[in-house]
C-alpha positions in Angstrom: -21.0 -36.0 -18.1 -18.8 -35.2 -15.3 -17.9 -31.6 -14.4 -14.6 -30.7 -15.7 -12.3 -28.2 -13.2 -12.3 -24.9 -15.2 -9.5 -22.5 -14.8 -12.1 -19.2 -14.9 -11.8 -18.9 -11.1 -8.4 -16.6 -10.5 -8.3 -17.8 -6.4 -8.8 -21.3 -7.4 -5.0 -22.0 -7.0 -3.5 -19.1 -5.4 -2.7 -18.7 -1.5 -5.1 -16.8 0.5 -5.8 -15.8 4.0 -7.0 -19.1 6.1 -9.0 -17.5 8.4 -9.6 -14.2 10.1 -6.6 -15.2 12.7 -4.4 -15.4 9.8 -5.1 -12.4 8.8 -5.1 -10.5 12.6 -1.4 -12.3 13.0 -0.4 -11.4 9.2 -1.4 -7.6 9.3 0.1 -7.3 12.9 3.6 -8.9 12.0 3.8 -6.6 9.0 2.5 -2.9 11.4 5.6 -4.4 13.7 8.1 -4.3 11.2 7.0 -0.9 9.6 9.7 1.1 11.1 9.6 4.1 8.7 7.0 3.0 6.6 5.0 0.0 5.7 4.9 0.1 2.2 8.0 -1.9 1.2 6.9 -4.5 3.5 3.6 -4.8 2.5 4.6 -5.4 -1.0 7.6 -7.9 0.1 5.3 -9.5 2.3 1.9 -9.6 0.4 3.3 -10.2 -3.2 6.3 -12.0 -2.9 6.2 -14.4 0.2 2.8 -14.8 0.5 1.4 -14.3 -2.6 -2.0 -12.9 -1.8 -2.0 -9.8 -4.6 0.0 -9.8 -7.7 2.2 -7.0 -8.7 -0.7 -5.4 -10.7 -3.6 -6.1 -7.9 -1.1 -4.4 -5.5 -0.6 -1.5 -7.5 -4.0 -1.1 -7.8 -5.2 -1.6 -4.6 -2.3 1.1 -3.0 -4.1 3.7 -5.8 -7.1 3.2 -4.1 -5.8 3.0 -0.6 -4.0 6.1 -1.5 -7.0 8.5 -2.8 -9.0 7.1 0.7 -8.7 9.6 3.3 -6.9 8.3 6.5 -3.1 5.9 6.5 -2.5 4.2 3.3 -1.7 0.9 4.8 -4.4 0.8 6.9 -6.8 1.6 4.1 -4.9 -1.2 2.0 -5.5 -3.9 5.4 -9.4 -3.2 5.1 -9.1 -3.5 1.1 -7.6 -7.0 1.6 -9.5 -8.1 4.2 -12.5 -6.9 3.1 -11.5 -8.7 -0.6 -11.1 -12.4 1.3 -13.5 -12.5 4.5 -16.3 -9.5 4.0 -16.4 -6.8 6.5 -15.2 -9.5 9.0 -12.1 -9.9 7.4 -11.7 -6.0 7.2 -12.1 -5.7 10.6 -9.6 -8.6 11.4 -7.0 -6.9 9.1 -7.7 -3.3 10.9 -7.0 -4.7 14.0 -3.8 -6.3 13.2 -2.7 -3.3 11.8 -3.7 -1.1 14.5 -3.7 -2.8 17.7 0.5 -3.6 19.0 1.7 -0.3 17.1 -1.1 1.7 19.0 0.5 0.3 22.2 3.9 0.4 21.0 3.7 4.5 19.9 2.3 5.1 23.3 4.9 3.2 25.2 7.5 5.1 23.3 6.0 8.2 23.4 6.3 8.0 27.2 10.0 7.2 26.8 10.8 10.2 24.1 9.0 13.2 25.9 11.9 13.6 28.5 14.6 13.3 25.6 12.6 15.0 22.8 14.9 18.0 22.3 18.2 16.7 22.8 20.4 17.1 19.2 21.3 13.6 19.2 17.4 12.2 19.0 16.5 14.8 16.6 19.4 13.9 14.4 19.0 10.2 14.5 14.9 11.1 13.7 16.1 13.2 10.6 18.2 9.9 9.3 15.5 7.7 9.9 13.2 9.9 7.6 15.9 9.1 5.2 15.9 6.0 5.3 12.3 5.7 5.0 12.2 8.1 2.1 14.6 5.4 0.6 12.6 2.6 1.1 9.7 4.1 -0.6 11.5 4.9 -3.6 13.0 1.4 -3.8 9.4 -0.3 -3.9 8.2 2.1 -6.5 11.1 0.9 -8.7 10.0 -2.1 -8.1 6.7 -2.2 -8.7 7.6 0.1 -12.4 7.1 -3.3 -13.9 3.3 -3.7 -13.1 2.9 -1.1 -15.3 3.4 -3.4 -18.3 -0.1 -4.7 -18.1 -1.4 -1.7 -17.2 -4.3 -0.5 -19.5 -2.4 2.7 -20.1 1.0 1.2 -20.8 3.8 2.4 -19.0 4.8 5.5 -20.9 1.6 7.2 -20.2 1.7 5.6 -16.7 5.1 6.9 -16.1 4.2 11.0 -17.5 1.4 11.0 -15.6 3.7 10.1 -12.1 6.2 12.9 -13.7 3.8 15.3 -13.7 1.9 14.2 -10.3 5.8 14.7 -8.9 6.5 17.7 -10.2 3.0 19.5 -9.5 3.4 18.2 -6.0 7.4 18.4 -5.0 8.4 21.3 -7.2 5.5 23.6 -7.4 4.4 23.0 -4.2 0.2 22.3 -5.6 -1.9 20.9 -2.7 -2.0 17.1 -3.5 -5.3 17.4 -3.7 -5.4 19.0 -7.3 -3.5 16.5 -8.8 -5.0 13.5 -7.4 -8.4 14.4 -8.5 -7.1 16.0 -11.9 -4.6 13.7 -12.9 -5.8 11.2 -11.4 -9.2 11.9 -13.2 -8.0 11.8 -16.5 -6.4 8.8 -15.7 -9.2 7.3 -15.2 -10.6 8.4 -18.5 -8.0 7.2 -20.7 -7.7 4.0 -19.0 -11.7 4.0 -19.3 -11.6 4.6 -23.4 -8.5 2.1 -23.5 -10.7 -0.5 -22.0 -13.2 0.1 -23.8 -12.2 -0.1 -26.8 
């Protein structure tokens, strides 16, 4: 009897990196274009035109890249890398990340010091954090509906980022206290939901 394609595999039909060039070149384009922050990028370009992650693998994989100490994004490049080609693939994906913005921030760096305390750069510094803020909060609404599938569904998804905010951004805690707390019982419930 012939063997019949099964559809158990999840990468059997989806896109994925081609090689570790591809993913130098893809992790490079998307550092370049990460004025302000990456994150909206990342999830335009990973999610939506590429299609390596789905919404919920990208949610995910940022909630790990965010408890790891160091950048988020660069965290999330070794994830995905790491996920496709091994520590090869991480390394590729680190490298893209790092490699033109390293040169880029020193070349400007050069350029700012003489003009670092004139009004008009700080100003135009102060919108751009703005604007970056902005971006940040636009992915997050749009990423809200991963948290359908999510084990915890999203009302208990959605306290739990209430109360991680206001712990944070109104009391002032160290973030450390409410990643590990929240973020622990997080993992529980999800844990006893799965379970179950």
């Amino acid at each position: 009897m012939p063997d019949q394609p099964t559809n158990d595999s999840p990468t059997r039909e989806r896109p994925r990196p081609q090689s570790l060039t591809d993913l130098f070149i893809s992790f490079t384009l998307l550092a370049l274009q990460g004025f302000g922050g990456v994150l909206p990028i990342v999830q335009r370009e990973l999610v939506e035109k590429k299609q390596w992650l789905t919404p919920e693998e990208f949610v995910e994989d940022w909630a790990v890249a965010q408890i790891m100490p160091g950048p988020n994004v660069v965290n999330m490049s070794i994830i995905i890398g790491g996920r496709y080609f091994g520590l090869p693939g991480a390394l590729a994906a680190l490298a893209g990340m790092l490699t033109l913005p390293l040169l880029l921030v020193l070349l400007l760096a050069i350029l700012y010091a003489p003009y670092a305390a004139q009004p008009q750069v700080i100003n135009a510094l102060r919108a751009m954090g703005a604007v970056a803020a902005g971006l940040i909060l636009a992915t997050g609404v749009r990423l809200i509906g991963a948290l359908k599938r999510n084990p915890l569904g999203p009302r208990t998804c959605l306290a739990l980022s209430a109360l991680c905010f206001s712990a944070v951004a109104l009391l002032r805690v160290p973030l450390i206290y409410p990643l590990f707390g929240l973020g622990g019982i997080a993992c529980i419930l999800a844990y006893r939901k799965l379970a179950r």
